[in-house]
Residue frames as a rotation matrix with the C-alpha (Angstrom) as fourth column:
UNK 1
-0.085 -0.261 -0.962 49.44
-0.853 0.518 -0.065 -36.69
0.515 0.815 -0.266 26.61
UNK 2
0.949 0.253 0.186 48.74
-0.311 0.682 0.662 -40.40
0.040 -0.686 0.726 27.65
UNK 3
0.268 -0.869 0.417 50.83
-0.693 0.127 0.710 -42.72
-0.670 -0.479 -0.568 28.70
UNK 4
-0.653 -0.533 -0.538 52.54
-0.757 0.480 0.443 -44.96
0.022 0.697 -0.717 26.62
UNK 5
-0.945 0.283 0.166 50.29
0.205 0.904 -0.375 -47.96
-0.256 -0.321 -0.912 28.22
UNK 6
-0.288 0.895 -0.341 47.02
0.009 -0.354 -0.935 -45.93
-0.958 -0.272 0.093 27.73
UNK 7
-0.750 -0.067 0.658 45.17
0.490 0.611 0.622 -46.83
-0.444 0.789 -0.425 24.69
UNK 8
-0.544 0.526 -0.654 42.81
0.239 -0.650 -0.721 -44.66
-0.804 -0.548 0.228 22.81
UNK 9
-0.963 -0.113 0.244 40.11
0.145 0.546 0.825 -45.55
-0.227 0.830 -0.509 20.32
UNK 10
-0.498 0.724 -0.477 37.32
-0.674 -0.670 -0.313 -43.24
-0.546 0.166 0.821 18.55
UNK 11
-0.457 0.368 0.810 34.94
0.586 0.810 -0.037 -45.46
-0.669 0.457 -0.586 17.14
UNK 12
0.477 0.639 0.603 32.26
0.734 -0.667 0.126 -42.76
0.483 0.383 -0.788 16.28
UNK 13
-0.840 -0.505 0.198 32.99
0.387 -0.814 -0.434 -38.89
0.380 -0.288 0.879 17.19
UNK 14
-0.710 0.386 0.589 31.23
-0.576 -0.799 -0.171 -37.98
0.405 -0.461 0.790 19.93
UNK 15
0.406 0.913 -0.020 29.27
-0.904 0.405 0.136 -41.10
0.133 -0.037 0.990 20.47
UNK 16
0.956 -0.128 -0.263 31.62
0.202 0.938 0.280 -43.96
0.211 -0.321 0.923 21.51
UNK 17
0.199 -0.961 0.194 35.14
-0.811 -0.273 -0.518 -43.91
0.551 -0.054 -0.833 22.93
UNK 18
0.957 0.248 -0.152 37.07
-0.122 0.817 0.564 -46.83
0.264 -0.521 0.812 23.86
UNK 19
0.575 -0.453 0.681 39.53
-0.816 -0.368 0.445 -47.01
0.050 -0.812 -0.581 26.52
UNK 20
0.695 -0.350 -0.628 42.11
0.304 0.935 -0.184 -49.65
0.652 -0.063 0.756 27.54
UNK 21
0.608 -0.021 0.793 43.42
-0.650 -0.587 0.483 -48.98
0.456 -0.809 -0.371 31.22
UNK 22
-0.180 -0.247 -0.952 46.12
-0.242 0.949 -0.200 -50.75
0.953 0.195 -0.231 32.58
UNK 23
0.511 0.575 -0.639 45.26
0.449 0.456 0.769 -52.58
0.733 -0.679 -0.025 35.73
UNK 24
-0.191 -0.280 -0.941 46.88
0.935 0.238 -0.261 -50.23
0.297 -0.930 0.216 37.98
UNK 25
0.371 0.544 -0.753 46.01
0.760 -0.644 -0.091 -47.09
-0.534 -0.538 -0.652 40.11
UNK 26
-0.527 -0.849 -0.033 48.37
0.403 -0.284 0.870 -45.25
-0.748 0.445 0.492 38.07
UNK 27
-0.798 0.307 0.519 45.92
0.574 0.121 0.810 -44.98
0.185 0.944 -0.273 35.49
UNK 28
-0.331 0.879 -0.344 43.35
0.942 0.331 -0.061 -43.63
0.060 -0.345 -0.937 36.78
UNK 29
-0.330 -0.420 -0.846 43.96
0.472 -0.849 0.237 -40.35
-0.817 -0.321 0.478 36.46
UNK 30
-0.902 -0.186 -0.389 44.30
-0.259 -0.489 0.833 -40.14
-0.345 0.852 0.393 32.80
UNK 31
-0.922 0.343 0.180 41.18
0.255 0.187 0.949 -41.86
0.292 0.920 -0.260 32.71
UNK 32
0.152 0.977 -0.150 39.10
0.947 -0.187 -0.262 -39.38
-0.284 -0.102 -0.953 34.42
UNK 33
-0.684 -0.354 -0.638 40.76
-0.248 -0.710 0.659 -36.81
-0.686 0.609 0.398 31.96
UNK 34
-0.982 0.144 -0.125 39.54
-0.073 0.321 0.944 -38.77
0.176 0.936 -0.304 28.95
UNK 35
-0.302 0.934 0.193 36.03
0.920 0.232 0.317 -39.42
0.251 0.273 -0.929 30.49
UNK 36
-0.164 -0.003 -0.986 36.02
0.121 -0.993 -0.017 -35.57
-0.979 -0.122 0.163 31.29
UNK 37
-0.805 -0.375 -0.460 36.94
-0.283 -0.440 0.852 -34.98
-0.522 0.816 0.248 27.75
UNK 38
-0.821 0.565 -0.085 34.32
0.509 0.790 0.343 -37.14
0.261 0.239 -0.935 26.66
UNK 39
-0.101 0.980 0.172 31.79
0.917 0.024 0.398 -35.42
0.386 0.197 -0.901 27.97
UNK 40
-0.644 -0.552 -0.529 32.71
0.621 -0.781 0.060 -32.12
-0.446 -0.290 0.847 28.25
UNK 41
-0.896 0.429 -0.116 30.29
-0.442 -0.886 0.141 -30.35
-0.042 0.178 0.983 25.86
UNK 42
-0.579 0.712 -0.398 27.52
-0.219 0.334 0.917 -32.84
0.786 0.618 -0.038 25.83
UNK 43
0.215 0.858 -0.467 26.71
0.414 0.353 0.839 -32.59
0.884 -0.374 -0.279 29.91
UNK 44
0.774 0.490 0.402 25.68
0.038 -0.668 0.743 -31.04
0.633 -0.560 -0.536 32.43
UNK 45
-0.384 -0.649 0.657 28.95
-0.678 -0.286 -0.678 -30.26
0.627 -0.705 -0.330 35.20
UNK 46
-0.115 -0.024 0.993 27.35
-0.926 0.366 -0.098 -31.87
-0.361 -0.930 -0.064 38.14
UNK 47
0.921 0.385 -0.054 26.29
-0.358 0.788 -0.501 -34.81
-0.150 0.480 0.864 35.68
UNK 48
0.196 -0.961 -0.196 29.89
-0.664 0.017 -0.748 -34.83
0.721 0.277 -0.635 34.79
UNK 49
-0.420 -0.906 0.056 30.90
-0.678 0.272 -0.683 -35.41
0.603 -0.325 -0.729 38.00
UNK 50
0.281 0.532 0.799 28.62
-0.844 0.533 -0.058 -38.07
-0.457 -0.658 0.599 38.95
UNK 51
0.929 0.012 -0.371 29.49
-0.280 0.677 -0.681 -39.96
0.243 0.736 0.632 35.99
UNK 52
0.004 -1.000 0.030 33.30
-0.450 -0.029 -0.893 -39.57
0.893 -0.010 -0.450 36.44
UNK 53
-0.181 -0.013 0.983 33.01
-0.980 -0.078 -0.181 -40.61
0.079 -0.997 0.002 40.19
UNK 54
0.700 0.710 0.079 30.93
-0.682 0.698 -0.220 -43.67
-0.212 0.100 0.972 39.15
UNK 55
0.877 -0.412 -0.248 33.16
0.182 0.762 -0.622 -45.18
0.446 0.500 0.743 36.89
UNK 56
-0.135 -0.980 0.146 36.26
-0.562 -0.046 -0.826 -44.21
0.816 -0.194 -0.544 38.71
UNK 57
0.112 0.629 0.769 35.06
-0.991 0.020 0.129 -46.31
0.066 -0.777 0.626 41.44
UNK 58
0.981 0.193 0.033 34.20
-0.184 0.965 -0.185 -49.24
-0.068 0.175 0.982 39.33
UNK 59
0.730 -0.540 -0.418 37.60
-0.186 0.432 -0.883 -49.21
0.657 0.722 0.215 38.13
UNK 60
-0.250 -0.574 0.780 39.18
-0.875 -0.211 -0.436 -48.24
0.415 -0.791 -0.449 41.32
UNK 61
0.202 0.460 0.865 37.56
-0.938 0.344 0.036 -51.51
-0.282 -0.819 0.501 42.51
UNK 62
0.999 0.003 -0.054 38.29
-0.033 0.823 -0.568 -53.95
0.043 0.569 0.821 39.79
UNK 63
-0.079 -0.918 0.390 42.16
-0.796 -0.177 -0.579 -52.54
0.600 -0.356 -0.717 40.49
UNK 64
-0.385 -0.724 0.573 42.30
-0.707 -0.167 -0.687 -53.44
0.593 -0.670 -0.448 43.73
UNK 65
-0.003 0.324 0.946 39.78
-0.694 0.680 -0.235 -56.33
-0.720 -0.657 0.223 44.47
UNK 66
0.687 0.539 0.488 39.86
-0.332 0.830 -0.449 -58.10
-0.646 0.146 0.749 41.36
UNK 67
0.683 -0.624 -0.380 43.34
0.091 0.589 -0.803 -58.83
0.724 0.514 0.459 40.79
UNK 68
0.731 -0.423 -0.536 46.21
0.632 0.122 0.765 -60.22
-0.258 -0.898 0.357 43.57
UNK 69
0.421 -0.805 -0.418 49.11
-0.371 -0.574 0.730 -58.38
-0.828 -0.152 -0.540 44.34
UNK 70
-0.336 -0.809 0.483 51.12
0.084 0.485 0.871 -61.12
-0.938 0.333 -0.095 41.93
UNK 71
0.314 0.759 0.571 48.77
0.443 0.415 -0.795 -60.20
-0.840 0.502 -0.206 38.99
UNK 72
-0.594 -0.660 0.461 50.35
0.798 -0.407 0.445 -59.30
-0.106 0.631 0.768 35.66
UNK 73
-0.584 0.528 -0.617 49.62
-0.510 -0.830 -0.226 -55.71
-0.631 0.183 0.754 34.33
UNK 74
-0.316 0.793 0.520 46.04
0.930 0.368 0.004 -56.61
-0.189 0.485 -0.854 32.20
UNK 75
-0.974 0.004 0.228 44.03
0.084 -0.925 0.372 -54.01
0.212 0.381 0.900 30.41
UNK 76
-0.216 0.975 0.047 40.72
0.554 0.162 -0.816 -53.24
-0.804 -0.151 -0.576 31.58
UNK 77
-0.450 0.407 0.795 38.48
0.812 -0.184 0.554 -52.05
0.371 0.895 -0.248 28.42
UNK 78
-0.424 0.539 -0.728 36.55
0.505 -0.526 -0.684 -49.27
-0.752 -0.657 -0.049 29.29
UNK 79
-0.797 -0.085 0.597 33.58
0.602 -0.048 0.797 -48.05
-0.039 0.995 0.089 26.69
UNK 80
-0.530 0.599 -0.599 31.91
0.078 -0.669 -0.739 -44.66
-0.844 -0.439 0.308 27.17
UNK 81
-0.843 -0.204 0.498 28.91
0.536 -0.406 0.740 -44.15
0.051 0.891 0.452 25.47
UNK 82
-0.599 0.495 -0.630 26.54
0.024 -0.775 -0.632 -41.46
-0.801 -0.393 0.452 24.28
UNK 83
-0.633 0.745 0.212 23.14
0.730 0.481 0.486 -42.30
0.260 0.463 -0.848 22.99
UNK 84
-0.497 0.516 0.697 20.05
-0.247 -0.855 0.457 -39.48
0.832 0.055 0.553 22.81
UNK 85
0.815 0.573 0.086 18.50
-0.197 0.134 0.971 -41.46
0.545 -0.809 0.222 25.99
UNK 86
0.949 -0.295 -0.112 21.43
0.214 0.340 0.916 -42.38
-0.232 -0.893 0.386 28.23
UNK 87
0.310 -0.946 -0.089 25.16
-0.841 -0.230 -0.490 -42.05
0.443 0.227 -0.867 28.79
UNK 88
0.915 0.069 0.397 26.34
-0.330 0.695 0.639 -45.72
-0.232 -0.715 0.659 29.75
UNK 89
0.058 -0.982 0.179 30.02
-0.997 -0.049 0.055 -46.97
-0.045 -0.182 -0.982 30.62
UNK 90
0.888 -0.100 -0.449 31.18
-0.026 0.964 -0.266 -50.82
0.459 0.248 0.853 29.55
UNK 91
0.347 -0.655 0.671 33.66
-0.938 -0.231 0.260 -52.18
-0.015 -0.719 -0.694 31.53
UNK 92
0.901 -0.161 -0.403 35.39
0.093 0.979 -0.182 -55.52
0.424 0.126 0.897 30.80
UNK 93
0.050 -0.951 0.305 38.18
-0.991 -0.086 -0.107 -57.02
0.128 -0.297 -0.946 32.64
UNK 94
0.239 -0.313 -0.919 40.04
-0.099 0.934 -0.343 -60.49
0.966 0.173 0.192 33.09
UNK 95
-0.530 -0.230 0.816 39.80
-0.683 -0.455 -0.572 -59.94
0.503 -0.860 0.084 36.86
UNK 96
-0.997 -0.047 -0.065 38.25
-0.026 0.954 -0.298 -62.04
0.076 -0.295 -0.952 39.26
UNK 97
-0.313 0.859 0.405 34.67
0.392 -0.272 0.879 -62.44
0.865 0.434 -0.252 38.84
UNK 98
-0.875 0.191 -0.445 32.45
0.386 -0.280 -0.879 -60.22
-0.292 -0.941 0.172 40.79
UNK 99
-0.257 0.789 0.558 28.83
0.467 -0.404 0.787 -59.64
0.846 0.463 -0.264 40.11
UNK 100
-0.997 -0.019 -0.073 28.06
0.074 -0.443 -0.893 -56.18
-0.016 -0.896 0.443 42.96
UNK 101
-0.244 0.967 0.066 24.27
-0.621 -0.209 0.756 -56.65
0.745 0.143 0.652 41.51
UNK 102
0.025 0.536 -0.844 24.03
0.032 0.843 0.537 -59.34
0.999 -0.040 0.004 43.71
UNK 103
-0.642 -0.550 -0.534 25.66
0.611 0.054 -0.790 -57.67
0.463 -0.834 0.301 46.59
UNK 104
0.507 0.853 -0.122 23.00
0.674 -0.304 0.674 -56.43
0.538 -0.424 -0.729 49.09
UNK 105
-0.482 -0.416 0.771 23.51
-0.066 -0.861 -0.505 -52.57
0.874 -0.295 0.387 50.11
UNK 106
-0.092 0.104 -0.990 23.43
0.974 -0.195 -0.111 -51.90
-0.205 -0.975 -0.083 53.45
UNK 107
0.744 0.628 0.226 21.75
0.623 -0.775 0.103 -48.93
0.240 0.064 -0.969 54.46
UNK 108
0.071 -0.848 0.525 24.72
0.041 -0.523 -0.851 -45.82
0.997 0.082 -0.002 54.60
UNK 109
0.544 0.212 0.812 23.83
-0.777 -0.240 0.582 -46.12
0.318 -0.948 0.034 58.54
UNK 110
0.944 -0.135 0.302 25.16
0.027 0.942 0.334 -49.66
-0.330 -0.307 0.893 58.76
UNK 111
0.684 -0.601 0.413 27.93
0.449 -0.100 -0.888 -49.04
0.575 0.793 0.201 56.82
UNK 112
0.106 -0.589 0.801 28.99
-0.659 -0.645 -0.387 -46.21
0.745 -0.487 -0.457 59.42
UNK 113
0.425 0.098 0.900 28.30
-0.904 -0.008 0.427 -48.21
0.049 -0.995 0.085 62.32
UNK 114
0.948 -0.270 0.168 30.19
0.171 0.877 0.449 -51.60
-0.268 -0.397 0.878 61.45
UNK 115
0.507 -0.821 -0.262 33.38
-0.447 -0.511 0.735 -49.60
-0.737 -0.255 -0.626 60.62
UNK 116
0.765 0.204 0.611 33.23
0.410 0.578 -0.705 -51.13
-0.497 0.790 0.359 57.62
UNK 117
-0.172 -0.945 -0.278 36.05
0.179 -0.308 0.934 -50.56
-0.969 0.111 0.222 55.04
UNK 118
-0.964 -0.170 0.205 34.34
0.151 0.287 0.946 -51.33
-0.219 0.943 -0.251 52.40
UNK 119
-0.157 0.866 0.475 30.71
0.974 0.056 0.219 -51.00
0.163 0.497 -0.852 49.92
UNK 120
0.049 0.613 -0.789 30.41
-0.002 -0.790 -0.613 -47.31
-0.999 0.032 -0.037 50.31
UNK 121
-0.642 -0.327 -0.694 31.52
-0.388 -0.643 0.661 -46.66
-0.662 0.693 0.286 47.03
UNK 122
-0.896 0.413 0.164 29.28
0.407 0.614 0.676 -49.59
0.178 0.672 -0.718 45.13
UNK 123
-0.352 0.936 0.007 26.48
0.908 0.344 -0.238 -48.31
-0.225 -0.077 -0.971 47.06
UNK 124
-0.280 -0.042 -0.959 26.98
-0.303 -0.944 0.130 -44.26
-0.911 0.327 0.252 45.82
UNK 125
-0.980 -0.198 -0.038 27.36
-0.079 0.205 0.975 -46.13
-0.185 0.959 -0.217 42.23
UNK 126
-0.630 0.774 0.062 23.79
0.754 0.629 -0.187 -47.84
-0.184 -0.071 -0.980 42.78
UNK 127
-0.066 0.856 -0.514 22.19
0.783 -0.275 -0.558 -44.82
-0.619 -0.439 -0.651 43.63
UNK 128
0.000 -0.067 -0.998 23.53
-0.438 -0.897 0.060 -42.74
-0.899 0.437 -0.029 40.50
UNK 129
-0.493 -0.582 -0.647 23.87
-0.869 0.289 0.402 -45.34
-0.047 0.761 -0.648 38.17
UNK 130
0.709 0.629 0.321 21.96
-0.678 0.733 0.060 -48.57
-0.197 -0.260 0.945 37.05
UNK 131
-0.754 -0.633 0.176 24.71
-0.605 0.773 0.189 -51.82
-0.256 0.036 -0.966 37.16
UNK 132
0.715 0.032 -0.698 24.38
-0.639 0.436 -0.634 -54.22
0.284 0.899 0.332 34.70
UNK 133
-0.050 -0.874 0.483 26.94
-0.679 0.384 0.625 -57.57
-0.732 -0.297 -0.613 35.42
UNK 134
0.765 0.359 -0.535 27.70
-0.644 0.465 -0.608 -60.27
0.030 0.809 0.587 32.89
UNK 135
0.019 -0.977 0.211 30.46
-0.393 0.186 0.901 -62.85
-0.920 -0.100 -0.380 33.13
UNK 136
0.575 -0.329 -0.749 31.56
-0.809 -0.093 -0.580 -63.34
0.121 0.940 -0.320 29.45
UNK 137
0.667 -0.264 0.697 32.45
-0.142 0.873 0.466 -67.33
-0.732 -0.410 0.545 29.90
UNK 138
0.614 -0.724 0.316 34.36
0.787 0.593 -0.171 -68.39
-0.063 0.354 0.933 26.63
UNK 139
-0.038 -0.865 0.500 36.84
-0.082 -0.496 -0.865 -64.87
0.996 -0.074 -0.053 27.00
UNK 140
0.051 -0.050 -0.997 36.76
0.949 0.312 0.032 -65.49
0.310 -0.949 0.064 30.71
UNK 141
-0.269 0.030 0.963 35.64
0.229 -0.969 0.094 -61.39
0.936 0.246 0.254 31.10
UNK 142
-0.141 0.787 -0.601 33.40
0.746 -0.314 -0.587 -59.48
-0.651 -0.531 -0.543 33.80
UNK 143
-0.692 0.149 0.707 31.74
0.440 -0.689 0.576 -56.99
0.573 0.709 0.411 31.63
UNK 144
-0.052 0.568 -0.821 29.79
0.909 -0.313 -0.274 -54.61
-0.413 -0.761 -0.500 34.08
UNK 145
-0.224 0.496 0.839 27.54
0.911 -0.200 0.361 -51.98
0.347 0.845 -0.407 32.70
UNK 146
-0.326 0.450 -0.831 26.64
0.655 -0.527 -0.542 -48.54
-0.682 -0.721 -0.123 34.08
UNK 147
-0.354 0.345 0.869 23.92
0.876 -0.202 0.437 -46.43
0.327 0.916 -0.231 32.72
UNK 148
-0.482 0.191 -0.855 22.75
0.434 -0.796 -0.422 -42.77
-0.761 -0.575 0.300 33.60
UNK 149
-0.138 0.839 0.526 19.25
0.990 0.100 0.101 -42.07
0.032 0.534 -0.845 31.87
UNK 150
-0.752 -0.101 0.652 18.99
0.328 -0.914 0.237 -38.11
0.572 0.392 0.720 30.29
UNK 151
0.018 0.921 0.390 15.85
0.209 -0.385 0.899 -38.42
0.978 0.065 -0.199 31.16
UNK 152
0.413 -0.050 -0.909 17.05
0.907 -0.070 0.416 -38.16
-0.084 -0.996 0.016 35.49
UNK 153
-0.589 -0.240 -0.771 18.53
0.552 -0.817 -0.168 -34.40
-0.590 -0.525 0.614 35.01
């Protein structure tokens, strides 16, 4: 059962679910249940869990880089859908902008070797997922897209 905070809205059956996550780690759980559930009979297991991985990521990142410690709880949107060519994941949030299309991946070598803390996870996303970024000016949004084409399994 969700939580009380966890919102859950069927547009279409089978073909759209929208989410509303609140901005903390807490959440995150229930909402790789729900995108589980989501695509449970309509893909492949390992597809599954690329997809899940992806978007737990994104969100795991908009958490924790794009709002301060002092930030109220906010909902992040979160809109899975499933289209005969692609499965792709909408993300909006009232976080601080961040567009990671623009952020140049370092090769997974560099990464290891500057003891980095940070960009594996954007650059796993890249390579399973196409990103999409938009800032959404008069709701002051980030809306960040991720798409995974049928036609790759």
């Amino acid at each position: 059962m969700p939580s009380p905070d966890f919102r859950l809205n069927r547009l279409e059956p089978n073909k759209v679910k929208v989410l509303e996550v609140p901005n903390t780690l807490d959440s995150l759980s229930e909402l790789r249940k729900e995108t589980r559930n989501f695509l449970n009979e309509i893909c492949p297991d390992e597809i599954k869990t690329k997809l899940v991985f992806c978007l737990d990521e994104i969100i795991t990142n908009v958490i924790e880089h794009g709002f301060t410690k002092n930030s109220p709880v906010s909902l992040i949107q979160v809109e899975l859908v499933d289209t005969n060519e692609e499965w792709k994941f909408v993300v909006k949030d009232e976080g601080i902008p961040f567009d990671p299309t623009k952020v140049k991946s370092e090769t997974w070598k560099q990464l290891y070797e500057s003891g980095s803390d940070g960009g594996f996870g954007i650059r796993s996303v890249k390579k399973i997922m196409k990103i999409e970024y938009k800032r959404l000016v008069p709701e002051s949004k980030n809306e960040l897209t991720l798409v995974y084409p049928k036609e790759s399994f």
